[in-house]
N, C-alpha and C positions, 0 to 999 in steps of 0.2 A: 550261153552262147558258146562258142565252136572253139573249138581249137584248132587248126588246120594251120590253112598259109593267108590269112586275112591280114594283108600288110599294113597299109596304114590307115585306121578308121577310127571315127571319132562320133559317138553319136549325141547331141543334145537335144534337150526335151524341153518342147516348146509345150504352151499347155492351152487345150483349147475344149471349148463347149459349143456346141453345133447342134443344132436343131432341126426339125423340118415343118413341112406345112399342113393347113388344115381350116378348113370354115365349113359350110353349113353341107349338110349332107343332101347329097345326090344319087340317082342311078351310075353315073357317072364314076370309077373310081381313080385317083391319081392313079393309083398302079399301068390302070389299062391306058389312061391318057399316054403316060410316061411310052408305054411297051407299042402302042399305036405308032407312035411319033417317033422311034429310035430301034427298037430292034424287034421285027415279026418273030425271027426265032427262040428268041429269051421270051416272048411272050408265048409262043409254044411249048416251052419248056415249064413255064408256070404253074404249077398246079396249085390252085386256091381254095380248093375242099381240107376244110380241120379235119382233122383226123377225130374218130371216135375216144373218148376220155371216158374212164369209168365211172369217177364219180358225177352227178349231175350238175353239182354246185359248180363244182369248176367247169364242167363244162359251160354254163350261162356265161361264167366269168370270160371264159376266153376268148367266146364267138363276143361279148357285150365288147371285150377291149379291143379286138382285131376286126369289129365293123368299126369304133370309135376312130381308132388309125387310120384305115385306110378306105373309109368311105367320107373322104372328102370331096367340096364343092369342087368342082373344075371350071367355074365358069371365066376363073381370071384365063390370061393366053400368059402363058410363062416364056420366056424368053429360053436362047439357046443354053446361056451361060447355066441359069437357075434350074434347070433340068439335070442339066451334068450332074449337077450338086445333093438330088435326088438317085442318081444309080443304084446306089446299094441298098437302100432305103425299100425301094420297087421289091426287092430280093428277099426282104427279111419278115414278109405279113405274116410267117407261122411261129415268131418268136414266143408267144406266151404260150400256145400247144406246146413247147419243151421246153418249159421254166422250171421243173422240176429238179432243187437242190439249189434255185437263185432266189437269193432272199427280195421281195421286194418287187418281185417281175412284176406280175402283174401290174400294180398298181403304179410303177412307172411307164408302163406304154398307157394307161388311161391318165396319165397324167401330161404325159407325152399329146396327148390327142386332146386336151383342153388348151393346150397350150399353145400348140400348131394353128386352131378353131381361131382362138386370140390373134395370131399372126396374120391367117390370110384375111383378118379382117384390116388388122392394121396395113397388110398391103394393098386390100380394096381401096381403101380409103388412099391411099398414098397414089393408087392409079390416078383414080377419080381428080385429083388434084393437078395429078401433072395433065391429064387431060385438057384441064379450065387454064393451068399454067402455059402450057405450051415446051414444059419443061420437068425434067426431072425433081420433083418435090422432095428437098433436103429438109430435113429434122434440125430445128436449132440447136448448137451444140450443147446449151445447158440442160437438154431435154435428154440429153447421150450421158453414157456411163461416164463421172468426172473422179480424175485420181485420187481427188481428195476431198475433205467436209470439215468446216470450220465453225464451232460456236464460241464466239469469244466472247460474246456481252452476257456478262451473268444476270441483267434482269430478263432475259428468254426461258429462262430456269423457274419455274415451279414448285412450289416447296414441297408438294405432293409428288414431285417425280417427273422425270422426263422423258419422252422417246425419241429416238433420231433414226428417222428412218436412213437405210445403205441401201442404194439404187441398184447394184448391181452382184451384189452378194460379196465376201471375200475371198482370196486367194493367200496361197502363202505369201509370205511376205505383210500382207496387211498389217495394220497394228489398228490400236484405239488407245489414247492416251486422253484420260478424265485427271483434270486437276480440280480437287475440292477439298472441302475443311468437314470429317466428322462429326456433327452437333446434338443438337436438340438432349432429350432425357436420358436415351441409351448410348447414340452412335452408332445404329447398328443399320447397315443396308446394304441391299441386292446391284448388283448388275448382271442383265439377261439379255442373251444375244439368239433374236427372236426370229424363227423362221416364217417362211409364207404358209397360214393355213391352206388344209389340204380341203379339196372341193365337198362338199356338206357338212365339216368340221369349224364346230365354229370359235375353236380356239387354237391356235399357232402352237408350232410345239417350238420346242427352246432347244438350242442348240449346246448352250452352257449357259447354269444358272450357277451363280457369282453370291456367294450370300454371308457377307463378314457381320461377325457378334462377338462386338466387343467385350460382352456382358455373359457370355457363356450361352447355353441353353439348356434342354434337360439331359442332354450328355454330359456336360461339363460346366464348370461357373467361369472356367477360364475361358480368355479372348479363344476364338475356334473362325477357322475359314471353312463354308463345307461349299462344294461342287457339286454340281447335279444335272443331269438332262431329265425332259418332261414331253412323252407325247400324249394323244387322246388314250390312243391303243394299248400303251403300255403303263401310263400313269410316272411317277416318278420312278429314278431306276436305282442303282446300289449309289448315295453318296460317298464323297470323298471328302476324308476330315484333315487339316492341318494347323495343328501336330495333330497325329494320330498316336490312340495307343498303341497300334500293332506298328512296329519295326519294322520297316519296308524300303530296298534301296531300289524299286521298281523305280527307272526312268522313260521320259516322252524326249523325243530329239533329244537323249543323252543329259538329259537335265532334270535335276530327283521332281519326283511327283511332289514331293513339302521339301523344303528347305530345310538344311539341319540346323538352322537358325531359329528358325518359328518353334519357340515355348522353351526354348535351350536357357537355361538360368547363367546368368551373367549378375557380377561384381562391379558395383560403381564405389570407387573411394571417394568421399570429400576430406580433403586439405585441414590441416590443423587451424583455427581462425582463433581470435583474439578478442574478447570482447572487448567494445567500444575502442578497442584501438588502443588500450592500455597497454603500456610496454609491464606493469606488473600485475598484471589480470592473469590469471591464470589460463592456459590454453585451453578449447573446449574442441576436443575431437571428435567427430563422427566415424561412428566406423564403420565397416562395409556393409552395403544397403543390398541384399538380395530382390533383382528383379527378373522378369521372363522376359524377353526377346518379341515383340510383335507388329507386322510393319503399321500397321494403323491407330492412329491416338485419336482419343476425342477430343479436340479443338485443336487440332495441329494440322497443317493444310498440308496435304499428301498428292502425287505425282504416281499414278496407277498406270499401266500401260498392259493392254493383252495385246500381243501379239501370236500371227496364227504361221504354225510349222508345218515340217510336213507330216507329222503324228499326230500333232494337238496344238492345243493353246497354249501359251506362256503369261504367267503376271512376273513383272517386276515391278517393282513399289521403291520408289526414291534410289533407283539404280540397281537395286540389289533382286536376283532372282526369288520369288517366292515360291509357285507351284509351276506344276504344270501338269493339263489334262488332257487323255486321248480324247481322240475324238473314236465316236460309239456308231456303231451298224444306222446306217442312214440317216444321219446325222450331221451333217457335211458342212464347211467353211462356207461353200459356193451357195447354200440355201438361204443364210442369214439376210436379212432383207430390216433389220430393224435392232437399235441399240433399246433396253430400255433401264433408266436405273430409278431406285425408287429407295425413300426410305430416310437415316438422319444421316444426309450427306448435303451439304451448300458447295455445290455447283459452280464453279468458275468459269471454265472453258471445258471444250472436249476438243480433241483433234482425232479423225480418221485419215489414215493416209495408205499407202500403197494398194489403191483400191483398182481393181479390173478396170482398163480405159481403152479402148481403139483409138486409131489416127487417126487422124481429122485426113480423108482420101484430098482437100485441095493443098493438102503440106506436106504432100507422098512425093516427092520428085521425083524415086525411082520408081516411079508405078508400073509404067509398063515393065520393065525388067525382074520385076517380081511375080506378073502376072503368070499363071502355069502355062503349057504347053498343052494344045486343048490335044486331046485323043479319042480318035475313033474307034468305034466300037471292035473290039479283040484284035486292037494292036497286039504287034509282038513285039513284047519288053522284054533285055536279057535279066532286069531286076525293078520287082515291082515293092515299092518301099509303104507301109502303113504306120503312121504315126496316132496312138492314142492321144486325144488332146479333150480339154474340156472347156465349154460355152462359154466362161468369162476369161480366159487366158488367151487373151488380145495378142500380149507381146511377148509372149513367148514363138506363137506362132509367127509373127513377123521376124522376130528373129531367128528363126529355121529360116527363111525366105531370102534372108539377108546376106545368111554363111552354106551353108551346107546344101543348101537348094540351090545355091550358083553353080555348082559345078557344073560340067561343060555335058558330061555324061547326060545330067537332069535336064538344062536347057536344050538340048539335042535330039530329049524324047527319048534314047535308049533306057532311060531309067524314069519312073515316072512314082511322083512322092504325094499321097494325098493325108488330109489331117482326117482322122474318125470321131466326132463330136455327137453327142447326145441332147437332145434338147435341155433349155434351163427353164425356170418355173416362173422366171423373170420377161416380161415381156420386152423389156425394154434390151437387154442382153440378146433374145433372140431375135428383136429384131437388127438389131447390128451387127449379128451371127449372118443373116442371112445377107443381108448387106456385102459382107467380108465375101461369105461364099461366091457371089456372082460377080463380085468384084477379083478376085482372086484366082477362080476357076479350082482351087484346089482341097478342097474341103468338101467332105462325102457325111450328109446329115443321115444320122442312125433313128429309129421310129420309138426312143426308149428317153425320158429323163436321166440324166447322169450318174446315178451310183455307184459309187465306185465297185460297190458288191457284184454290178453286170460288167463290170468289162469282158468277162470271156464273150459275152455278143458282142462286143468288137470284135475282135479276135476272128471269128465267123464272119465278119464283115470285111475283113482285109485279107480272107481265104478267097469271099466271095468275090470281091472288086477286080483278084489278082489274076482268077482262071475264069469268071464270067462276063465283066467289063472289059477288061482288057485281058490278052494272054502272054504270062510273065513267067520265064523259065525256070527262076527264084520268087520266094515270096517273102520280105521281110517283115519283121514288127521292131516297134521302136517306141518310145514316148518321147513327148514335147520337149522334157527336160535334160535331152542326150546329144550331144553332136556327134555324126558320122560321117567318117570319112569314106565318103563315096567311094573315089577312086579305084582306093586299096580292098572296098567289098569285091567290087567288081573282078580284082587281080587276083585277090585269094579266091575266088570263088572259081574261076579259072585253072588257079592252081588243083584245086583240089578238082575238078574234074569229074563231079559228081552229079546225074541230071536228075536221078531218081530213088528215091527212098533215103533222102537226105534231110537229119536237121543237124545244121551248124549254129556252135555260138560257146558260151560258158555251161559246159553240161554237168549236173551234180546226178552220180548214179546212184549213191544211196542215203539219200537224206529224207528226215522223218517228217510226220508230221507233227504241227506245236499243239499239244496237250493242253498249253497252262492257259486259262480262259480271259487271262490279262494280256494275251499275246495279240499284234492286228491281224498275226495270219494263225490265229486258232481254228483247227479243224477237229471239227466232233467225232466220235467213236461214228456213229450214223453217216456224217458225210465222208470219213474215209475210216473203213476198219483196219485197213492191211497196217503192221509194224512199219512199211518203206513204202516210198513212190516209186511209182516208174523213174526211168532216166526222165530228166526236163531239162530245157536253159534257161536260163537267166532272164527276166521281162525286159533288160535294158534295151537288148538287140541280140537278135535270135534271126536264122533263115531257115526257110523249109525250098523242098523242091515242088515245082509244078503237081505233082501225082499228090501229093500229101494234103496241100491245101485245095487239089480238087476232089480226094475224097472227103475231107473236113465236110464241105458244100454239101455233095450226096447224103453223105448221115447223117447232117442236119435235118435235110428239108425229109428224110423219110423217121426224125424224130429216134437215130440212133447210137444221138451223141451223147456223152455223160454231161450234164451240167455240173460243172467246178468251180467254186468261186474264186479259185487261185488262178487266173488264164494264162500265167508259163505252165503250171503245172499241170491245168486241163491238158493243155496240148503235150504234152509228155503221155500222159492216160491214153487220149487216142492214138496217139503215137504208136503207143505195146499194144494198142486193140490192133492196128493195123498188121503189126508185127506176128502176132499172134495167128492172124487169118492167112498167113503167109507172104505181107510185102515183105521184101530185104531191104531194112531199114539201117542205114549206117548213122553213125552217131560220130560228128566230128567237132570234137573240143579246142577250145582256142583259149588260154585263161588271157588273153589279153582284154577280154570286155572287163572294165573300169567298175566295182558294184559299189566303191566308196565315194560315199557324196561329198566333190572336190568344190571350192569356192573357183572363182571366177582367177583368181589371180593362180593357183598351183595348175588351172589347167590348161593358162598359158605356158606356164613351166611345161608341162608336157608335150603339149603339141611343139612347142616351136622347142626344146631341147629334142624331142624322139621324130618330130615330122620329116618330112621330106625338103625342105627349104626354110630355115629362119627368116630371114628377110627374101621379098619378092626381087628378081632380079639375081641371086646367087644363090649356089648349089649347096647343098652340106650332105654330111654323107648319112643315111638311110640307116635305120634304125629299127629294132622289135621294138614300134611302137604300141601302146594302149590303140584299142579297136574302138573301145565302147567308154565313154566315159560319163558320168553322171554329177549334174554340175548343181550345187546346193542355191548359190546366188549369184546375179552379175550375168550371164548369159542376156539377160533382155534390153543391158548394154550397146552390147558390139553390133556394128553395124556392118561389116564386111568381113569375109577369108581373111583378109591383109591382117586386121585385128590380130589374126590369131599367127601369123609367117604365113600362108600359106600361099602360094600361088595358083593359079587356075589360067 
């Protein structure tokens, strides 16, 4: 992000997962519906011939995925709202033609396209109802994503093993907390946090398998924790032993991968004692008993808890941290759709809690003040804002809606904020995804399932929305979990008085790429050869100008953009491509964008010590405040600016 005169901004990152539509295939396609009904020109500008591929397989692949997307039924009549919500969606049919160097493309947009198939049927059906109803056909609430899951009667427990299914996948924050008693011959059992099989696969892949032995195995005779992921395609992948023999202070969310506890040799004394209590017995001392450290006993009833970060997973076992595991290349929190544990473990209860939930819309009282500001087609925005968000992060997004979307700028329509959501593989999710969307008006569905490995097609999505749907003279990006201060974009961005060949935000000019293949942002000798990157900013909150992200668009759609799977750092690449060909590209650094992940309570400290007014109603005086700050927990709290000092 920039350095310039971006005075007081604040960005938080709400998190959201959006999806779009799809049922049974017709002549018909949404595209054209979409481009009939809202704008002749962008449907002139279309062009929907693939481009030739050399090799033939992928070419099958790409015309099979990019008919599955976007040759859906049209025979519902979509409403105004639920089309808006489609915009960018309409714009993106040639994503898998330039998948090249994104892991996983493909087979997210045809994953995408079953999934959407699923929706427009569950919203046939939902017509069909309110038809016979006379009325909008609500979903009972226990049929909707619920925060939490309770087993507390241990005769529901199975001695062969249990599964519990998670409706709606998790997010950070989640936990699962198993209380049971290690038994039977060995004590030794699995817990596996199980994803949704993928279409003709007819077994789920695991997102983390959990697998304590008490009893050692053929590594070791010692107690051993190993970790592991499993899909069809790849079979199981490198385990993870704790304790390990190799010395490793690698950590996930700053917390060691093994505890330096687990297998650490510890000293118990017993006390001199007497026998039978004879004052002239002679004392019979024990001396110091060498044992190893292990959080699990066989017949001792143990309190487990994974909780999911924003790296990995964490266990802690009777309060004490144990391990902690990344999470692996598509392989993701939001996929888990099932607990399963199996093995010599007696079951007492389970508790799942901080699970993805939406509001119940009849308990919204501020509903309409949260609703967007509808916009027609190539409005002129002096700042058009794109927030990445994903398909089960409900309330993150409401809380963007709550704080930083009130500003007067937002409701006014000069500045216009939408969330970029990827479809989820959950039906149930996306159907409350779309829900939100047309309820909301502000959330732009992408034609791709979530991985985090695609977000740079977001990125191309909020280039697209910012110079194609609407015309925005800046073009921002931002995630869910950042809060910004409108305002002060808008005043620095003013200040710096830049229209063209501009990216502003926190710019790093010569930073490498990570080698070490334990890194989450490891880039291969193949995906970048060069010793340095381009200049990039920071993903928290980054701005570009009109010209930049409407070239972004062009080199897309004629297939001659690099795919990167870092998406600050793609947009840095094209950046020096542009640079290169001759735009005058200025590069304006601000280190006030925030990169450390602040709790909820230090970033009250900041804003309301650096903002512009502590309390609503009195002045304080003005400050080099933080632009950009990234908030770890607590954000999905606060329910207004005032929360935070700020006035509007």
């Amino acid at each position: 992000m920039v350095r310039s005169c971006f005075h007081c901004i604040c960005i938080h990152i709400v998190a959201i997962e959006i999806w779009l539509n799809g049922n049974r295939l017709s002549e018909m396609t949404l595209s054209n519906y979409f481009f009939r009904n809202v704008s002749d020109r962008l449907h002139s500008e279309h062009d929907r011939n693939l481009p030739a591929l050399s090799n033939p397989q992928i070419n099958s692949e790409v015309i099979a995925a990019d008919r599955l997307i976007f040759n859906f039924s049209i025979q519902q009549n979509f409403s105004q709202e639920e089309l808006q919500s489609l915009q960018t969606w309409n714009l993106l049919d040639h994503l898998v033609s330039h998948a090249e160097g994104l892991p996983n493309a493909v087979e997210a947009v045809k994953e995408a396209g079953s999934a959407s198939k699923d929706l427009m049927a569950s919203l046939e059906e939902e017509r069909l109802l309110s038809s016979i109803n006379g009325s909008v056909h609500q979903k009972p609430k226990e049929k909707q994503c619920p925060y939490s899951i309770r087993k507390m009667n241990s005769s529901e427990f199975a001695d062969n093993g249990y599964k519990l299914r998670i409706p709606c996948g998790l997010i950070q924050g989640s936990s699962i907390t198993i209380i049971g008693t290690p038994s039977g011959l060995l004590g030794n059992f699995r817990i596996d946090l199980v994803g949704s099989p993928l279409p003709g696969e007819p077994d789920p892949p695991i997102i983390l398998h959990y697998n304590v032995r008490l009893h050692g195995d053929k590594v070791t005779e010692d107690p051993v924790i190993v970790q592991n992921t499993w899909t069809l395609a790849h079979d199981w992948g490198d385990e993870e032993r704790c304790p390990s023999d190799t010395d490793s202070n690698k950590k996930v969310d700053e917390l060691e991968r093994c505890s330096r506890v687990v297998g650490a040799d510890k000293q118990t004394y017993a006390s001199s004692k007497q026998i039978n209590g004879s004052k002239h017995s002679p004392p019979s001392t024990v001396g110091p008993k060498l044992r190893r450290y292990f959080p699990f006993k066989q017949g001792y009833l143990t309190v487990a808890t994974l909780r999911v970060g924003s790296e990995g997973i964490q266990m802690t076992v009777d309060g004490k941290h144990i391990t902690s595991f990344a999470f692996r290349e598509s392989l993701e929190p939001w996929l888990v759709n099932a607990i399963r544990i199996a093995g010599d473990i007696k079951l007492m209860s389970i508790l799942v809690s901080g699970l993805p939930t939406s509001e119940d819309l009849e308990h919204v009282i501020d509903l309409e003040t949260l609703k967007s500001v509808p916009l027609p087609i190539h409005k002129k925005l002096d700042l058009f804002v794109g927030v990445f968000s994903t398909a089960n992060n409900f309330k993150r997004r409401m809380a963007v809606r709550r704080t930083w979307m009130q500003y007067d700028a937002v409701r006014t329509g000069t500045v216009a904020v939408r969330f970029f959501v990827g479809l989820h593989k959950n039906q149930i999710v996306n159907e409350e995804l779309w829900n939100e969307a047309r309820t909301y008006g502000d959330i732009q569905l992408v034609p791709f399932v979530d991985y985090y490995s695609l977000i740079t097609w977001k990125t191309i999505a909020i280039c697209i929305y910012g110079t194609e749907v609407v015309s925005a003279k800046y073009v921002m990006k931002t995630d869910d979990d950042a809060f910004v201060r409108v305002d002060e974009v808008i005043a620095s961005l003013q200040r710096v008085n830049i229209t063209r060949g501009l990216l502003y935000g926190l710019i790093n000019f010569d930073s490498k790429p990570h080698r070490n293949t334990d890194s989450k942002w490891y880039i291969s000798p193949e995906e970048w050869p060069d010793e340095t990157y381009p200049p990039w900013a920071h993903g928290p909150g980054y701005v570009i100008s009109w010209d930049i992200a409407k070239s972004v668009y062009k080199q897309h759609k004629k297939g001659f953009l690099k795919m990167f799977k870092l998406e600050d750092v793609a947009m840095g690449i094209w950046i020096a491509e542009m640079k290169r060909k001759g735009l005058d590209i200025k590069y304006e650094k601000d280190e006030r964008v925030m990169l450390k992940v602040v709790s909820r309570a230090m970033l009250l400290h900041i804003i309301r010590g650096l903002g512009r007014c502590y309390a609503c109603g009195r002045n304080s005086r003005k400050q080099n405040v933080r632009l950009v700050v990234e908030i770890d927990e607590g954000f999905e709290t606060v329910s207004s600016l005032e929360q935070f000092g700020i006035c509007i």
